[in-house]
C-alpha positions in Angstrom: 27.8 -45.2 16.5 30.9 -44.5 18.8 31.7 -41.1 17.7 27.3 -40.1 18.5 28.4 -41.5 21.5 31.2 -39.8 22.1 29.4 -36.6 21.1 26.7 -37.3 23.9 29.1 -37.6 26.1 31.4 -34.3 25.6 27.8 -32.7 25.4 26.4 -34.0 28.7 29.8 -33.7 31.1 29.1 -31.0 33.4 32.6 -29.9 32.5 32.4 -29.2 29.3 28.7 -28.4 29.4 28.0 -24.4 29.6 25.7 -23.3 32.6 22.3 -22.3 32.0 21.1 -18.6 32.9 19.6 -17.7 36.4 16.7 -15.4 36.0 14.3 -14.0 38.5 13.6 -11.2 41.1 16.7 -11.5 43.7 16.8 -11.1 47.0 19.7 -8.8 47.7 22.1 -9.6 50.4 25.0 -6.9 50.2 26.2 -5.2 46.7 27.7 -7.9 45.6 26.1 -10.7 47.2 22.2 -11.6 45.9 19.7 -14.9 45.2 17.7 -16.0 43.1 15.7 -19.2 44.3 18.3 -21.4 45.8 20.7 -20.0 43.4 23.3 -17.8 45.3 25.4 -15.0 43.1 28.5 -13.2 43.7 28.0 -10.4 40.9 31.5 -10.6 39.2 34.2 -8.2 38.4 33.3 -5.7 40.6 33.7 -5.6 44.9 31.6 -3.5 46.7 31.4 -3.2 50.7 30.3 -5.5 53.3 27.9 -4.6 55.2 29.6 -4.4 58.1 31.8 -2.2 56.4 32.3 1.8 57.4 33.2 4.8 55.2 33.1 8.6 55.7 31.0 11.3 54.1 31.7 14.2 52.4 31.6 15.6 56.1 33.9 13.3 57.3 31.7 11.4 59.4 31.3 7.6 59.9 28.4 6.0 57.7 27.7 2.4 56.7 28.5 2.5 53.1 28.2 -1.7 53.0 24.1 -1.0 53.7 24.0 2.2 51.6 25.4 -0.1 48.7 23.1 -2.4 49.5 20.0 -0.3 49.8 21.1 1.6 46.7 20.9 -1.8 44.6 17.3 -2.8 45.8 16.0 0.4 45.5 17.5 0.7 41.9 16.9 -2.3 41.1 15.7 -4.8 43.7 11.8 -5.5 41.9 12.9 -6.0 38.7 13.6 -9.6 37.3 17.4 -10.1 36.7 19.3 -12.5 34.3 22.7 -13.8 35.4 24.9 -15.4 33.2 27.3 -17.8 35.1 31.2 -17.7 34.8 32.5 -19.6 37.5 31.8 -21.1 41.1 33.8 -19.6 44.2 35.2 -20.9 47.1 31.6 -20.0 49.1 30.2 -22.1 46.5 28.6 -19.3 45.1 27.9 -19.1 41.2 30.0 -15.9 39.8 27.9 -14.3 36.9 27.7 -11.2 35.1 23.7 -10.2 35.7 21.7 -7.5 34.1 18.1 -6.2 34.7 15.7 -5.5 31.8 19.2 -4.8 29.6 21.5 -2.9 32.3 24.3 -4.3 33.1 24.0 -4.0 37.3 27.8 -4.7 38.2 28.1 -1.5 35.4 25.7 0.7 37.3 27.1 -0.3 40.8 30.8 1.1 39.7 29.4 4.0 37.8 27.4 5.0 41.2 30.4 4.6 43.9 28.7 1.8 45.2 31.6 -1.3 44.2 34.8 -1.0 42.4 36.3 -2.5 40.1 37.9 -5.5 40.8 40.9 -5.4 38.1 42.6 -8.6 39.7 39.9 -10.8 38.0 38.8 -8.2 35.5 39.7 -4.4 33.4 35.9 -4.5 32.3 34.9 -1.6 34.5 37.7 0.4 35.3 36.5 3.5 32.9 33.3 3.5 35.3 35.2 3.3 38.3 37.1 6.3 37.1 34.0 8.3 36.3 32.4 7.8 40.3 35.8 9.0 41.2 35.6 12.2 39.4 32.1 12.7 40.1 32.3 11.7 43.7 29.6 9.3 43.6 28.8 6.7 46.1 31.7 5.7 48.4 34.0 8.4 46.5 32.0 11.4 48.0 34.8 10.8 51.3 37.2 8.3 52.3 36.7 4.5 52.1 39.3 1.4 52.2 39.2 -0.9 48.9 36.7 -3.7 50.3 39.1 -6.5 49.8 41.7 -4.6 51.9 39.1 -4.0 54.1 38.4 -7.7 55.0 42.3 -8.0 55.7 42.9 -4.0 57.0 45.8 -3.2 59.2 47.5 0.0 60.5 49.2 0.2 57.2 45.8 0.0 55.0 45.6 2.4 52.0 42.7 4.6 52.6 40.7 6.1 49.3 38.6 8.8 48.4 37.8 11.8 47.0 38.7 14.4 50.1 41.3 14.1 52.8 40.3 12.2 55.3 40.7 13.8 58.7 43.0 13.0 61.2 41.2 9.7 63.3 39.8 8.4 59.3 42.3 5.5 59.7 40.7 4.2 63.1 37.0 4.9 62.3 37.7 3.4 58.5 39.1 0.0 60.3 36.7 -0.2 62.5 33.6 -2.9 62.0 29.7 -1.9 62.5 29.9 -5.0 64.1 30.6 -3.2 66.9 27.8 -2.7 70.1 25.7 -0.5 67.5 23.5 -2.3 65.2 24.7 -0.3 61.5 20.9 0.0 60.5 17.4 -0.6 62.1 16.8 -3.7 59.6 20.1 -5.5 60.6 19.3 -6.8 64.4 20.0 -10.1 64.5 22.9 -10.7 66.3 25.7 -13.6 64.9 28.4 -15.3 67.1 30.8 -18.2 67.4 30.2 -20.7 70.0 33.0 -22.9 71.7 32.8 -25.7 69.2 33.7 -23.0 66.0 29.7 -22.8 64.7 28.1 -19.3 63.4 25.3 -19.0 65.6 22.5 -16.0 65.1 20.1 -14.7 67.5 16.7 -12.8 66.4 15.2 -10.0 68.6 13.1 -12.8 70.1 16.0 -15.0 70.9 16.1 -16.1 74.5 19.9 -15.4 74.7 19.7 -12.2 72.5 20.2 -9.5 75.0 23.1 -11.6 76.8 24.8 -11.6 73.5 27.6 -9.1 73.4 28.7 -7.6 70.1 32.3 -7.3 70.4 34.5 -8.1 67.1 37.7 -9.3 68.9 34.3 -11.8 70.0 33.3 -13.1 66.2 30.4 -11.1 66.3 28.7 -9.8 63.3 24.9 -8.3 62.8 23.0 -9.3 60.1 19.9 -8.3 58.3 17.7 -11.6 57.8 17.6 -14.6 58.7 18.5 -15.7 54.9 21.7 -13.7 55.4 22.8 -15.0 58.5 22.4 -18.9 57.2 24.0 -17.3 53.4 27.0 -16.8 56.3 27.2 -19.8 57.0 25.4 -19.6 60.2 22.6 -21.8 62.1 19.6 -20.5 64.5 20.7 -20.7 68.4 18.8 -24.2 69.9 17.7 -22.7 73.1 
């Protein structure tokens, strides 16, 4: 009788116990970054751009490769009913998984596209796909781009990547934010910023305070595309 027990109990400790699969249609936040009822997913081993982020074309002009990541994903991808398998739970409190969509593997298609790399601190799985979108300068790789977790900490001396050479003023468009005045996309207009006491606070179009809000990223301030997105940020709707 002790060691059933025993059993139940190694069975039933969250611990030890392995997570069940998350499937549904997700709502798609950035490339990485999706939900799936209440469950939020960072898609795992791979990194792909914020949305705030900004690349340059095969022209060398600036473009919003986070929202082109983004858009890519849902329109690949967005109606179909994904299963993620769970690995882990980051510091967001997001569930890492591996996910796939009627048999694709999506972090896969993402890399193989230009649209995320791989992320080969955590894991080698897609580095072969990674190398492909280089070669065929897919995605991000048709220009110049800075790796997205450089990107979140970028400096002067930020290594910039890409298939072309960049031109000469790629290193201060490339760190630059579309946080800036400019909403990056007509479906990202609601406006984010930190109040006095530290809080995330977003503004919709109909905000009273909207058009007194000024986007300036030395300011905190940060567009976002929905509502769900703003409060998956960790921000709250403005009171007044």
């Amino acid at each position: 009788m002790r060691s059933l027990l025993l059993i139940a109990a190694l069975l039933l400790s969250p611990a030890l116990a392995q997570a069940a699969d998350i499937t549904g249609v997700p709502k798609i936040r950035e490339g990485d970054h999706i939900q799936i009822g209440t469950a939020r997913i960072r898609l795992g081993g791979i990194d792909a751009p914020s949305t705030d982020q900004l690349c340059l074309n095969i022209h060398g002009e600036r473009w919003t490769c986070g929202v082109a990541a983004r858009d890519e994903l849902i329109k690949h991808a967005g109606n179909k009913s994904w299963t993620c398998h769970p690995r882990a739970t980051d510091r967001r409190g997001r569930t890492v998984a591996r996910c796939e969509a009627e048999g694709e593997d999506i972090q896969k298609w993402l890399v193989a596209n230009g649209w995320a790399l791989a992320y080969t601190r955590l894991s080698h799985d897609y580095e072969a796909d990674e190398k492909a979108a280089r070669e065929a300068k897919h995605g991000m790789w048709q220009g110049a781009f800075i790796a997205p977790w450089d990107w979140r900490i970028r400096n002067k001396k930020t290594s910039i990547l890409g298939a072309v050479k960049p031109p000469e003023n790629a290193r201060t468009i490339l760190l630059a934010s579309a946080s800036g005045p400019v909403a990056p996309s007509p479906d990202c207009t609601i406006k984010g910023n930190v109040n006095t006491a530290g809080e995330c606070i977003y503004h919709t179009p109909q905000s009273r305070w909207y058009a007194k809000i000024q986007m300036k990223i030395a300011k905190g301030t940060r567009w976002f595309c929905s509502v769900e997105e703003a409060e998956a940020a960790g921000c709250r709707e403005t009171r007044r």
